[in-house]
Kinemage of the C-alpha trace (Angstrom):
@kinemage 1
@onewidth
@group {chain A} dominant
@subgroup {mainchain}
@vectorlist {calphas} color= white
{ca unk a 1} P 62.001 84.967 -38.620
{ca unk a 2} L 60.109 83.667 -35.770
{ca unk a 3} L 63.279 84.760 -33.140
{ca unk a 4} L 63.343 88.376 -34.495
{ca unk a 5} L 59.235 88.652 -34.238
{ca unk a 6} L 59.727 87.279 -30.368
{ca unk a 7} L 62.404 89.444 -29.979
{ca unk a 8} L 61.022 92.676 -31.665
{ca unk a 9} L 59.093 93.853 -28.737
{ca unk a 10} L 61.821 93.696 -26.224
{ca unk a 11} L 64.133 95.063 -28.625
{ca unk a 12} L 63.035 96.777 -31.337
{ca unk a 13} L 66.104 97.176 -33.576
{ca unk a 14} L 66.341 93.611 -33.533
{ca unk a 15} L 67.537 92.297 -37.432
{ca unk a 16} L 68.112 89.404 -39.568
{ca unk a 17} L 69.879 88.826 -42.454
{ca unk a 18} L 70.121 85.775 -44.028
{ca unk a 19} L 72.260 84.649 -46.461
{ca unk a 20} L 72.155 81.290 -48.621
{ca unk a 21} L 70.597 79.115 -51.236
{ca unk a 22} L 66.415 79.559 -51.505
{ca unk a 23} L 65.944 75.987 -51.374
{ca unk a 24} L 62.306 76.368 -51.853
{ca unk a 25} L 61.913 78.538 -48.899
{ca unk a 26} L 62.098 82.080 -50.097
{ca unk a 27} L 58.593 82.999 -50.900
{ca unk a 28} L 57.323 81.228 -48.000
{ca unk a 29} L 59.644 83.321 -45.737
{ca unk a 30} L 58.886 86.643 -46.839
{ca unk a 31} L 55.048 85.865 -46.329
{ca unk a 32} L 55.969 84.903 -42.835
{ca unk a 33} L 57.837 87.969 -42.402
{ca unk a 34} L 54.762 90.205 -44.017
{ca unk a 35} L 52.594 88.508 -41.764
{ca unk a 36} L 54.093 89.160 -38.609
{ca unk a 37} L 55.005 92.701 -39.531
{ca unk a 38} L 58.460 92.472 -39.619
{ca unk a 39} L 59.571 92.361 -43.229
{ca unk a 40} L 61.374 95.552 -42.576
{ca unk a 41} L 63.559 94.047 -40.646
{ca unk a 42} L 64.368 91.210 -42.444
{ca unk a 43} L 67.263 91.530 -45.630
{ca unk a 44} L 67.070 88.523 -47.477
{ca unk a 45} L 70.373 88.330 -49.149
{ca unk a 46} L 70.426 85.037 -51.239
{ca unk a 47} L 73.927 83.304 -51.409
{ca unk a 48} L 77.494 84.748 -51.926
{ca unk a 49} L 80.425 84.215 -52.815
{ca unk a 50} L 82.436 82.715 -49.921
{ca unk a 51} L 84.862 85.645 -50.081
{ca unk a 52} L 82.393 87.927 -49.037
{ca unk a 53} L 80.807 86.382 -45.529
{ca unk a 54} L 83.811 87.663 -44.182
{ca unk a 55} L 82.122 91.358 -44.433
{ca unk a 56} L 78.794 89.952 -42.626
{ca unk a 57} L 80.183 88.453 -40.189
{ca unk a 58} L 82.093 91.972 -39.066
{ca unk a 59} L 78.916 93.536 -39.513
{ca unk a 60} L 76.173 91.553 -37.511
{ca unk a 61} L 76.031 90.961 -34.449
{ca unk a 62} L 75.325 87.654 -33.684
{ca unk a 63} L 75.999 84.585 -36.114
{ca unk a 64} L 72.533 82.283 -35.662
{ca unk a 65} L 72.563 78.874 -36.760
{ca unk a 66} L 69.236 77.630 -36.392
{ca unk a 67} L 69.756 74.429 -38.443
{ca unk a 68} L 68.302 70.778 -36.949
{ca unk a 69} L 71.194 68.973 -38.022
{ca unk a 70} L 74.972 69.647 -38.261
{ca unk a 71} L 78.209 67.730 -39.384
{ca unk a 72} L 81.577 69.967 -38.340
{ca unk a 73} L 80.039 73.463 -38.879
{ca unk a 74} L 82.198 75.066 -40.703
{ca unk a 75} L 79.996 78.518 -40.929
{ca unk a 76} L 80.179 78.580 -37.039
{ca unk a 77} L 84.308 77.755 -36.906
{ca unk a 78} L 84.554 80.831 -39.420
{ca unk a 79} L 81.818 83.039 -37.191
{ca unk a 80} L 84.349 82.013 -34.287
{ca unk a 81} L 87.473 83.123 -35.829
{ca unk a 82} L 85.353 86.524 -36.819
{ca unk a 83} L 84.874 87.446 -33.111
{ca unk a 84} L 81.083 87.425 -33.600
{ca unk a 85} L 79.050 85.542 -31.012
{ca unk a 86} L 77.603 82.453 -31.675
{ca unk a 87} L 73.964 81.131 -31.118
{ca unk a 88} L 73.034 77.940 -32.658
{ca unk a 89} L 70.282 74.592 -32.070
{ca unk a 90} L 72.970 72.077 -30.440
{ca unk a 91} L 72.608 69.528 -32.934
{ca unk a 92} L 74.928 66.688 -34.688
{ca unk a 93} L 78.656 67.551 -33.718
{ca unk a 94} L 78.050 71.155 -32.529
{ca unk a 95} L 77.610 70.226 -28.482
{ca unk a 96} L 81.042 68.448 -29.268
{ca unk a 97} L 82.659 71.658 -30.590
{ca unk a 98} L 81.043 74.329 -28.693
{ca unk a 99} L 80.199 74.466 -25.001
{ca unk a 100} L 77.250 76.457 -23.963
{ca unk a 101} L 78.021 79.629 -22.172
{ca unk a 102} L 81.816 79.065 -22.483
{ca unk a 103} L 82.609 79.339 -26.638
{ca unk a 104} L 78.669 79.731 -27.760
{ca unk a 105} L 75.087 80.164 -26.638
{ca unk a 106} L 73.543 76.539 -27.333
{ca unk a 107} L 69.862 76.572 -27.771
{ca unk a 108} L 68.716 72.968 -26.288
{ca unk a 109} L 65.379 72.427 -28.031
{ca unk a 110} L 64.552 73.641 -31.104
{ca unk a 111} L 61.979 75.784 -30.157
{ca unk a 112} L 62.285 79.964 -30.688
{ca unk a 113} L 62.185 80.463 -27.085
{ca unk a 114} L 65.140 78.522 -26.558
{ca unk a 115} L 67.343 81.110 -29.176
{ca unk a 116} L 65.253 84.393 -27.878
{ca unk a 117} L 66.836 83.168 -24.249
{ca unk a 118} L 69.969 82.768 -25.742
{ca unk a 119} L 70.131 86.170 -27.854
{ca unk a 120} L 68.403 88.398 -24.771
{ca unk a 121} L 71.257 86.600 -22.488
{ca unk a 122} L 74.391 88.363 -24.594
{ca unk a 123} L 72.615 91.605 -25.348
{ca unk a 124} L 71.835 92.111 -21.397
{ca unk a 125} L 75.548 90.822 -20.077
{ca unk a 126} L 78.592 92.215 -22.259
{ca unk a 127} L 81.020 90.422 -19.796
{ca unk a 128} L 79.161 87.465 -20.769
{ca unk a 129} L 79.553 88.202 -24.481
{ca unk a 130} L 82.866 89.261 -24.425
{ca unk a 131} L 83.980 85.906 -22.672
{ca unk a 132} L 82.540 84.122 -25.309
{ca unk a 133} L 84.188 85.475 -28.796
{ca unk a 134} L 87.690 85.504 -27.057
{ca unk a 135} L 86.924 81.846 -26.025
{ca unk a 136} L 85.053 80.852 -29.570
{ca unk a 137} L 87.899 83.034 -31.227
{ca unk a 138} L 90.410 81.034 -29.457
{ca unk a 139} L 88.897 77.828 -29.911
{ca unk a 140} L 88.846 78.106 -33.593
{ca unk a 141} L 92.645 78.246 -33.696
{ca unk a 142} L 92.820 75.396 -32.651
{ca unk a 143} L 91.405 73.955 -35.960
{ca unk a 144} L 93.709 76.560 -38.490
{ca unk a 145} L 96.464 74.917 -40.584
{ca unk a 146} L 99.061 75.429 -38.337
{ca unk a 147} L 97.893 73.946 -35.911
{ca unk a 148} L 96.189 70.840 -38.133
{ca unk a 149} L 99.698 70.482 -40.698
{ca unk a 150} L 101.804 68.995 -37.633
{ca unk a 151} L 98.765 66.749 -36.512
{ca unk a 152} L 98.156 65.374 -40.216
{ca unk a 153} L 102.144 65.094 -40.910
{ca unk a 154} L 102.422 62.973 -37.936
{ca unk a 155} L 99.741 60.621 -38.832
{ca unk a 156} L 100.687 60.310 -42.199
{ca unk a 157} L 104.183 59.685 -41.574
């Protein structure tokens, strides 16, 4: 909520959705939102069946994970394979998986500054942008079944 408020006066269209459990956070977020006048653009979507993020992702875009810690990240690996550009904290496994500027925009601290930079970056350079999904998209073959069956078959056997 904080991105979208830094962002809203540079660009004004700027949106969020976001999609998932409350976790005790709901209320809290909408009062942020109210309070620094961007409620409007904020759609607060709860969470949904896993057969329908598919339709977000084609419709946003930029995927933000904003999260302080991360295992695999399997929401950014399905992002990838989407084509939608990718801005997350580099956190846990992510700097592993993702390379900043190559597959995703990696913010470095966790600090809203640090994902504004990131965002502003792909909306001012398309090349930049485009680079990046074919390169994310790419990389997240690498992890589909065919490519993973062979891999576990040979272990296994």
């Amino acid at each position: 909520i904080q991105i979208v408020h830094a962002l809203h006066e540079k660009f004004p269209e700027a949106s969020l959705t976001m999609i998932g459990p409350d976790d005790g956070l709901l209320e809290s977020s909408k009062q942020l939102a109210t309070s620094l006048k961007i409620i409007h653009r904020i759609q607060f979507v709860g969470p949904v069946n896993h057969s329908q993020l598919a339709a977000y992702y084609h419709t946003h875009g930029i995927y933000l994970n904003t999260t302080q810690y991360e295992s695999f990240g399997n929401a950014l690996m399905e992002a990838a394979s989407s084509g939608i550009p990718i801005v997350s904290s580099a956190v846990g496994e992510i700097p592993f998986l993702w390379k900043h500027k190559l597959t995703a925009m990696l913010a470095q601290q966790q600090e809203t500054s640090a994902f504004v930079n990131c965002i502003e970056a792909l909306w001012q350079d398309t090349r930049l942008t485009e680079a990046i999904c074919i390169a994310a998209r790419k990389r997240s073959e690498a992890f589909s079944w065919e490519h993973v069956e062979p891999m576990w078959k040979a272990l296994l056997s």
